[in-house]
C-alpha positions as CSV (number, residue, x, y, z in Angstrom):
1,X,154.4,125.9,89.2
2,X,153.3,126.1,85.6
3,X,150.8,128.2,84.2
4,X,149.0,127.0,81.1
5,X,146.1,128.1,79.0
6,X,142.3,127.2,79.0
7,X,141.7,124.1,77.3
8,X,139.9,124.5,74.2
9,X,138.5,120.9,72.9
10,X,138.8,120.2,69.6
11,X,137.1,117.3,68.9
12,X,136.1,113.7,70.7
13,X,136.1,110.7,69.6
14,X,133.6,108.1,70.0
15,X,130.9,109.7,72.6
16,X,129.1,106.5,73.1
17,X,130.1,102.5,73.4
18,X,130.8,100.0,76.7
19,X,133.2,100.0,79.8
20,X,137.0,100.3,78.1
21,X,135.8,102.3,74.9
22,X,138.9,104.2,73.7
23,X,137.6,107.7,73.5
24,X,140.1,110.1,71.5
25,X,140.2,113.9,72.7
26,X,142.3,116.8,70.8
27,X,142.8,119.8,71.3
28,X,142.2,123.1,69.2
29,X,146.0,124.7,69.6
30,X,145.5,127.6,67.2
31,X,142.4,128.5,69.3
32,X,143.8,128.4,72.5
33,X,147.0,130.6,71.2
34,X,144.3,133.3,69.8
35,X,142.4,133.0,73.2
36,X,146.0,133.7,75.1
37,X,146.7,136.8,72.6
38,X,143.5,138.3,73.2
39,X,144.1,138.1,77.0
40,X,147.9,139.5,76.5
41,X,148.1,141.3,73.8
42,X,151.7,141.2,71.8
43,X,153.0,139.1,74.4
44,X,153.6,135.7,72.7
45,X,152.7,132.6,74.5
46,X,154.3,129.4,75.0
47,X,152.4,126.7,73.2
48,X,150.6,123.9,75.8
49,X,152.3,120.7,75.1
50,X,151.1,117.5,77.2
51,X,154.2,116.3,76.8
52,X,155.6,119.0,79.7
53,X,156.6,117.4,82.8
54,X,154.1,119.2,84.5
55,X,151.2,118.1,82.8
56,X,149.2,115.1,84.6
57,X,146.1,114.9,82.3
58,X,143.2,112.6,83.2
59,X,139.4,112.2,81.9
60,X,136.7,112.4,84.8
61,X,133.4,110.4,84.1
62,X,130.4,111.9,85.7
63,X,132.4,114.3,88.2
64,X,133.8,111.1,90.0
65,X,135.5,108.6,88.0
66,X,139.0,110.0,87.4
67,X,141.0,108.0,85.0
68,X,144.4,108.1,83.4
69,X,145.1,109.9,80.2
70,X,147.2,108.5,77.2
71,X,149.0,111.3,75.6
72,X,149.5,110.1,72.0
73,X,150.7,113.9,70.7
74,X,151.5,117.0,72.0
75,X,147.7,118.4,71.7
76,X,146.2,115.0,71.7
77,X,145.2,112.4,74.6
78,X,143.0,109.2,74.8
79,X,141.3,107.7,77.4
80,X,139.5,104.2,78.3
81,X,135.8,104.6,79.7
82,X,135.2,103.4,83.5
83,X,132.6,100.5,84.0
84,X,129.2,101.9,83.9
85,X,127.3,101.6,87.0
86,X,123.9,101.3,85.5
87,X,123.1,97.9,83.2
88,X,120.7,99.9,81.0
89,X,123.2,102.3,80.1
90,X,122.8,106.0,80.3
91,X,124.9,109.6,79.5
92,X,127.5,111.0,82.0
93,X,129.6,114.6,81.8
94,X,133.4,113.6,80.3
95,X,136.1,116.3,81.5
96,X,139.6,116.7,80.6
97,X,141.9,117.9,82.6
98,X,145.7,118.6,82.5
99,X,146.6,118.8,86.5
100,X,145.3,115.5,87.7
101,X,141.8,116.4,87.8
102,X,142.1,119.8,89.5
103,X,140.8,121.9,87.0
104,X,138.7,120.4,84.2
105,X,137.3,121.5,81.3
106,X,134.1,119.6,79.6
107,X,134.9,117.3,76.7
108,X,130.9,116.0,76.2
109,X,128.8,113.3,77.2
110,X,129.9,110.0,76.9
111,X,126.8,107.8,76.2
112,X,126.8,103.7,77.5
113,X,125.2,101.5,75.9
114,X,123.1,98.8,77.9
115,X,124.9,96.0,78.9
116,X,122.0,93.7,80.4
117,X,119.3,93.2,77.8
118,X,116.6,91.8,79.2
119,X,113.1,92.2,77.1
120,X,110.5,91.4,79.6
121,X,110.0,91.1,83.5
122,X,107.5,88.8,85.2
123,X,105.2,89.8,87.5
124,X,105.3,87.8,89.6
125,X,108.4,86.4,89.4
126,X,107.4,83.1,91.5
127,X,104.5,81.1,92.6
128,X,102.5,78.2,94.0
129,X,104.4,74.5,93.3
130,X,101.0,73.2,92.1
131,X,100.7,75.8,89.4
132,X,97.5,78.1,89.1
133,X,99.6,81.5,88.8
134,X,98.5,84.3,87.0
135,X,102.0,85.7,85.2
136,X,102.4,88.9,83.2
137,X,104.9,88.9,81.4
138,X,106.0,92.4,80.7
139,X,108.1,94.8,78.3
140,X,108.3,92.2,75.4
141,X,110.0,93.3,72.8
142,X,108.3,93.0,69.6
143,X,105.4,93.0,67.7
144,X,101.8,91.4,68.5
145,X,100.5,89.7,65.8
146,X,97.1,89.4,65.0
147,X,94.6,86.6,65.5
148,X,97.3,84.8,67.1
149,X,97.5,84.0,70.8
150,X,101.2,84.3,72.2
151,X,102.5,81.0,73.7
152,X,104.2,80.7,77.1
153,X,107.4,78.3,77.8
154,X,107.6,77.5,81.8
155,X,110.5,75.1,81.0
156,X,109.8,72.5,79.0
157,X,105.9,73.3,79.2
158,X,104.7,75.2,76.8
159,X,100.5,76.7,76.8
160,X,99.2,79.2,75.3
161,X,98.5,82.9,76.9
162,X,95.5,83.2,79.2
163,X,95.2,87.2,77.8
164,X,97.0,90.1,75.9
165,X,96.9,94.1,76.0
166,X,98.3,95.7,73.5
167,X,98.3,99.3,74.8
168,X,100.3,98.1,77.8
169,X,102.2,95.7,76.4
170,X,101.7,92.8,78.5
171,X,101.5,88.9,78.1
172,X,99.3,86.8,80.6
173,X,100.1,83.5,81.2
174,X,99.2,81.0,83.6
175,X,102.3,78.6,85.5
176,X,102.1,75.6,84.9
177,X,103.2,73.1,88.2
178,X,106.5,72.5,88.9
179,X,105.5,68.6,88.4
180,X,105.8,68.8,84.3
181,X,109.3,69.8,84.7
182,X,110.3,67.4,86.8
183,X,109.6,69.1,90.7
184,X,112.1,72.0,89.6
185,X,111.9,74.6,91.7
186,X,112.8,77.4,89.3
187,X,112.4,77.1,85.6
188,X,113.6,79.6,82.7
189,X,110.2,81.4,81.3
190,X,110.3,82.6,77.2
191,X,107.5,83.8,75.1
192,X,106.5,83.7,71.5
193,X,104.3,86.3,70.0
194,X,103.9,84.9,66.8
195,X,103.0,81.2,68.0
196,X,106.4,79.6,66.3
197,X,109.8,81.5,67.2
198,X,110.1,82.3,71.0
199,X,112.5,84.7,73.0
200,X,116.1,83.4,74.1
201,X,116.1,85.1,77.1
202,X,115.5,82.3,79.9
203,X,114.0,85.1,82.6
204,X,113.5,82.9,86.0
205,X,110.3,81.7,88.0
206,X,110.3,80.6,90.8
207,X,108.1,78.0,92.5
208,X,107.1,78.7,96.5
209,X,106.5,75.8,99.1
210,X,102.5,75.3,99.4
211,X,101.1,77.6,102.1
212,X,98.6,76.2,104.5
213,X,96.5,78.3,107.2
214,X,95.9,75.8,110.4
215,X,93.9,78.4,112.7
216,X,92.9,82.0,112.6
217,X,92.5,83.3,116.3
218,X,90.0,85.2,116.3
219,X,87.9,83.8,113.6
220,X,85.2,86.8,114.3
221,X,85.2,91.0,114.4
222,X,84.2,93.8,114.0
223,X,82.0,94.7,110.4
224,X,83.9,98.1,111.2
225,X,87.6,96.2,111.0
226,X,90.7,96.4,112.6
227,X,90.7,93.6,114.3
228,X,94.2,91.8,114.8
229,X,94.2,88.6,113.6
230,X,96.6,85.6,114.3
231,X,97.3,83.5,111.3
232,X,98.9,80.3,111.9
233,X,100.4,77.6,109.4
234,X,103.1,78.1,107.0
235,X,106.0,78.2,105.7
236,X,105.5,82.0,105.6
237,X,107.8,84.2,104.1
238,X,109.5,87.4,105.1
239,X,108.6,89.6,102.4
240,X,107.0,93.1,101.5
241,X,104.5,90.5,99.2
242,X,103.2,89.0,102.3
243,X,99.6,89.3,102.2
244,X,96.1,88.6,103.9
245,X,92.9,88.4,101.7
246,X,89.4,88.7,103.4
247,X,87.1,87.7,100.9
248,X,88.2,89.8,97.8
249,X,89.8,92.3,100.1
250,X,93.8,92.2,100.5
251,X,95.5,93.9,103.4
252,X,99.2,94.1,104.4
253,X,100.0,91.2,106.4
254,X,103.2,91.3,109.6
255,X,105.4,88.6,109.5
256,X,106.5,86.7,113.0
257,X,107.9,83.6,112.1
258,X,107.5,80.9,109.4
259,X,104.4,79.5,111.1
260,X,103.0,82.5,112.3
261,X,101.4,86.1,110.8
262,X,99.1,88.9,111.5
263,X,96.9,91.1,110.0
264,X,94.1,93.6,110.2
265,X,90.6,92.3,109.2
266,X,89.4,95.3,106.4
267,X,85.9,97.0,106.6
268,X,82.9,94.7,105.8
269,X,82.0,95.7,102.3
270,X,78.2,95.8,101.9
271,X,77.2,92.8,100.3
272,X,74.9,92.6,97.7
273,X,72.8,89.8,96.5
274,X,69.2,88.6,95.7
275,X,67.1,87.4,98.4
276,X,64.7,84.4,97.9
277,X,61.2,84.8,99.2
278,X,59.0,81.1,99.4
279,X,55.2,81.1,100.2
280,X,53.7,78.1,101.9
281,X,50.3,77.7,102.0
282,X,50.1,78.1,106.1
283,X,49.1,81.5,106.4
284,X,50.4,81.4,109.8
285,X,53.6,80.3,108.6
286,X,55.0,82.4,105.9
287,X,59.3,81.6,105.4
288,X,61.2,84.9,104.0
289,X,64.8,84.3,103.5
């Protein structure tokens, strides 16, 4: 069994790139050997040397990833970075340790850079086959630019954008059907804020089978809600979207089977609207509506 020193770290070299960066780490030998003389005083101390047989030294990524250690000099060692389990990147704790991950000493934090760059999302990210579907595109990168209206590609069909906010950073554009690009049923979706050079990015939409309802059973309830309605028709899909709307209402809807779904009829909103009032000229027979 060999005793050693505490590490002292030098210096580290680079602290941020990809998966299978070569990250350099040295160590500071002249303050390790003050460090042993101040603990045993007058006692020399054998220098620590990574080229000992004893010495296993590995890097450890975030606590967990424990990876094999180059030595490329007595007081130097260099390691390759793990695959980062996040696509956008992100800092994690680098360690150094000389016993095979037993005792560690921290190095610094190793920064990946993202490796899936993807400027905007869709919400949603499908629709109806006959078009119609209101589509924010989202997290563009970019600048707006004034007085011009971004333009939306669905494919090869290109319109402009139904709406913009600036503050939030959104895009609205309405999908076109799937017909114009030849009954696809998914098309890559780019966006051009200033009207003439669009995004490379190709982010997907996705076109859904036409929904019909054939029966609701029952058709009538309570103003109060909660009744259980049977929806019938199709082809449903099994997904956290599913939803029923009742009149501008939208409630969570239960999924059974492709043809059938349920759902609970909401409160009866109090509905406002002018009443007409006609006057005929039978006194007996006045008509209010």
């Amino acid at each position: 069994f060999e005793f050693y020193d505490h590490l002292i770290i030098e210096d580290a070299n680079p602290l941020f790139g990809e998966a299978q960066t070569v990250i350099g780490i040295s160590l500071d030998d002249n303050a390790m050997k003050t460090k042993a003389l101040e603990k045993q005083p007058g006692t020399p101390s054998e220098p620590f040397n990574f080229l000992s047989s004893y010495a296993n030294p590995k890097c450890v990524f975030n606590h967990t990833e424990i990876v094999d250690a180059k030595v490329t000099s007595p007081t130097s060692v260099s390691c390759a970075a793990p695959p980062c389990r996040h696509p956008q990147g992100g800092g994690v704790l680098l360690q150094l340790s000389a016993n095979s991950g037993f005792d560690v000493v921290d190095v610094g934090f190793f920064v990946y850079s993202a490796t899936q760059k993807v400027p905007f999302r869709l919400e949603p990210n499908h629709g109806r086959k006959g078009g119609g579907t209101r589509v924010l595109a989202k997290g563009i990168s970019g600048s707006f630019v004034r007085d011009v209206m971004p333009l939306c590609r669905f494919g090869s069909y290109t319109s402009r954008a139904v709406d913009i906010n600036r503050d939030e950073g959104y895009v609205a554009c309405i999908s076109p059907p799937n017909s114009v690009n030849n009954f696809a049923s998914s098309v890559a979706v780019d966006i051009s804020l200033s009207g003439q050079v669009f995004t490379n990015f190709s982010v997907a939409f996705r076109y859904d089978e036409e929904v019909f309802v054939r029966s609701l059973h029952p058709s009538r309830g309570f103003a109060s809600g909660g009744t259980d309605v049977q929806v019938l028709g199709g082809p449903f899909a099994n997904s956290h979207e599913l939803k029923c709307r009742f009149g501008t209402n939208i409630v969570n809807a239960s999924f059974h089977d492709t043809n059938h779904i349920s759902c609970l009829s909401p409160t009866l909103d109090q509905v406002h609207e002018v009443q007409k009032v006609s006057v005929f000229s039978m006194a007996h027979n006045p008509e209010i509506q």
